[in-house]
Phi, psi and omega in degrees: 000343191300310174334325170248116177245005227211355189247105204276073162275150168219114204304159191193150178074231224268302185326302159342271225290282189311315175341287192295359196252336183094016175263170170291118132340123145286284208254155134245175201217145160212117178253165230232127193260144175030037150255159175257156175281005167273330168305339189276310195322310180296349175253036195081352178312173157226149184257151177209352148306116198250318171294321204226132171314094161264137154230203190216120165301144189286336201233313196265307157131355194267159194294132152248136184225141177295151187272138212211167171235142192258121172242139171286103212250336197240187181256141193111206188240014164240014182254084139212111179335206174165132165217124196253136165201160150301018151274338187269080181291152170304340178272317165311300195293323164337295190293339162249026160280175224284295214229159197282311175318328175240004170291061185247143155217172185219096203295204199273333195271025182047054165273143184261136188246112163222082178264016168218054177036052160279320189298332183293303187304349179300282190277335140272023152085005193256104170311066217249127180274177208270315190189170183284324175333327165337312195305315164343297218243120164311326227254335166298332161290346156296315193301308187303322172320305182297310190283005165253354155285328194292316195234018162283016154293318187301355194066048196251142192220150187257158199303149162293001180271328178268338176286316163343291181282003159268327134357255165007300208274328168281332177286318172242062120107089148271298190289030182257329185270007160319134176267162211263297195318304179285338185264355153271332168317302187260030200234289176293296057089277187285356178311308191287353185259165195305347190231096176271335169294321163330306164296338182278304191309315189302303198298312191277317194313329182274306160138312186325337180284333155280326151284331194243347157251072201285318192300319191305307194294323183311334173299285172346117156100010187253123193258166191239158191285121187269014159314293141341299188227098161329292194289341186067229180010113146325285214269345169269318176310292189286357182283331169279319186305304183287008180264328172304291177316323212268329194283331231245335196201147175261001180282108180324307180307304187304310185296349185281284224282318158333315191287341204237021196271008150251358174303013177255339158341307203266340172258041177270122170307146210281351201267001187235042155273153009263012181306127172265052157343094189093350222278329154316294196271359181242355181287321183302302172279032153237278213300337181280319189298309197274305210271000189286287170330266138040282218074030166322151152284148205309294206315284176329313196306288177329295200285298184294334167327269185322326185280307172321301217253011178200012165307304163306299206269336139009298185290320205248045193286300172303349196251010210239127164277146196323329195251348167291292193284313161335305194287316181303301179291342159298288202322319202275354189090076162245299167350303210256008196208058182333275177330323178280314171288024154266336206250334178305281155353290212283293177341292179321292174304326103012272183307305174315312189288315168324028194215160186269152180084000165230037152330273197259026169279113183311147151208108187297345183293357182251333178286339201263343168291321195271316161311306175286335146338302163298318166295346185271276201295358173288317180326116196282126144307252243295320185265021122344269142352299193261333143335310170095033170267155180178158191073210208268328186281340176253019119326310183298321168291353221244294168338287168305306158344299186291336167275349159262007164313294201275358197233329150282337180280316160329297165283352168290308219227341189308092197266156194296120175309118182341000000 
């Protein structure tokens, strides 16, 4: 910054916010006070705001943005006027961000500017909106949503006045004007944060989570054989599951399909509780149903598909005859698609750790499905082959081979099912 000294910057938002918590900075943000953007232009910035005054420092790359104010003119998180001037104080540009946590700035002489009790909210741990504008914009109940899986290891809980107004905002349709893009945007996003069930809960606390995840919410309150399921409640079973997934793996896609690997639980007539029948092939076309909606992406889609419609015979993987367990790794792709069936795995184990009182409870099916792969993909082709088989009889043969493959490996190595 030393080069515009002459320019009344301030540092602002997450950069603030992560300081005072003792986190690592990622990003800064800076905003830029009683400048025009031909004053920014002339000193090299490049502009990248198409709504709003942005700009890109000429030498560090990072954003200045003039300081503005927002007025609500349409209905959604794109009906707002933005008005930028040198008229326009730093308590203004403050004042229309989400939470108190990120209305912060921090000047050159390093005075902390919180004119709206964030530091405080900081420090009691409190998720808080700013102003009722808050009320404006849908896309904030994700965000706030996001930032209480980020820090509820930290003990941050949102306030009772914003859960309120957050009600509020759902009940007369607001979060109704969500576009699928953003709300898999910040979806995906909380996946990746240290608490992730924290967002979903935040989301049902409101009621937004029946708008915008029905299939998920529709699990709460389904009961499960508590023989199995301790805990009973479906919709608690899976938030234990994806708290399994959070422990097991940081990839947001395992944690997707962890979340949702249970959605056919919610269409079971209610006269066949706490029984699921099928519940696997109807979980499987609702997730495919919800990632359509969504704009989920293949990878995600493909992987909670395949973890739904195939999770139970996972389980009962020792209880499986030799051309039964052949035929699952043909479905899952496990040749040709390692990986993904690792994460398919990881998943699996995730729903088994998901219950109460088997936290930590071993599952021996993913180390020992990944072994038998290898005895699977080791079978020789070639002398097959050298035989003069090809097409479907040597397809047929190559099947029966890797099954008695897989029918030695059973017997060797098979340990007593969980």
């Amino acid at each position: 910054m030393s080069e515009n000294t002459d320019l009344d910057i301030y540092l602002v938002g997450g950069a603030v916010r992560d300081a005072l918590l003792g986190r690592t900075v990622v990003e800064r943000d800076w905003v830029v006070v009683g400048a025009t953007a031909e004053q920014m232009l002339a000193r090299g910035f490049r502009p990248v705001g198409k709504d709003f005054p942005v700009f890109l420092h000429p030498r560090t790359g990072e954003e200045y943005a003039l300081a503005r104010t927002e007025r609500k003119s349409a209905r959604g998180y794109h009906g707002f006027t933005v008005h930028a001037s040198p008229e326009v104080t730093l308590e203004d540009d403050l004042a229309r961000r989400d939470l108190t946590i990120n209305a912060m700035a921090r000047a050159r002489d390093g005075r902390l500017i919180d004119p709206y009790g964030g530091q405080r909210d900081l420090r009691e741990r409190r998720l808080r909106h700013v102003s009722a504008a808050f009320a404006e914009d849908p896309v904030r109940i994700l965000r706030l949503a996001r930032f209480a899986a980020r820090y509820a290891p930290l003990g941050f809980s949102v306030a009772d006045e914003t859960r309120a107004l957050m009600r509020g905002m759902v009940e007369n349709g607001e979060v109704d004007a969500l576009v699928a893009e953003r709300v898999w945007q910040e979806t995906e996003r909380a996946l990746g944060e240290a608490a992730p069930r924290r967002f979903f809960e935040v989301l049902r606390d409101c009621g937004a989570l029946a708008r915008l995840l029905p299939e998920l919410d529709a699990l709460f309150g389904v009961p499960q054989p508590e023989r199995w399921h301790p805990e009973i409640d479906s919709g608690v079973h899976t938030l234990m599951v994806l708290d399994a997934a959070t422990r097991l793996s940081p990839d947001p896609a395992t944690r997707f399909a962890a979340l949702l690997h249970d959605l056919g639980k919610g269409t079971t007539p209610r006269e066949e509780w706490p029984r699921h029948v099928a519940h696997e092939a109807r979980g499987a076309a609702l997730v495919n149903a919800l990632c359509a909606r969504m704009r989920v992406p293949a990878a995600f889609r493909e992987l909670a598909e395949l973890t739904a419609r195939h999770h139970g015979l996972v389980h009962k993987v020792f209880e499986l005859r030799a051309t039964t367990v052949l035929r699952l790794l043909e479905r899952l792709d496990a040749l040709r698609r390692p990986a993904r069936f690792e994460q398919v795995l990881m998943a699996c184990e995730a729903d088994a750790r998901g219950r109460t009182g088997f936290e930590d409870t071993p599952y021996p099916q993913r180390a020992w499905l990944l072994a038998l792969r290898e005895q699977v993909r080791a079978v020789p082709v070639k002398p097959l082959i050298e035989r003069g088989l090809s097409g479907q009889t040597l397809a047929s043969a190559l099947f029966m081979a890797r099954a008695r493959a897989v029918k030695a490996y059973q017997n060797l190595t098979r340990p007593t099912p969980r």
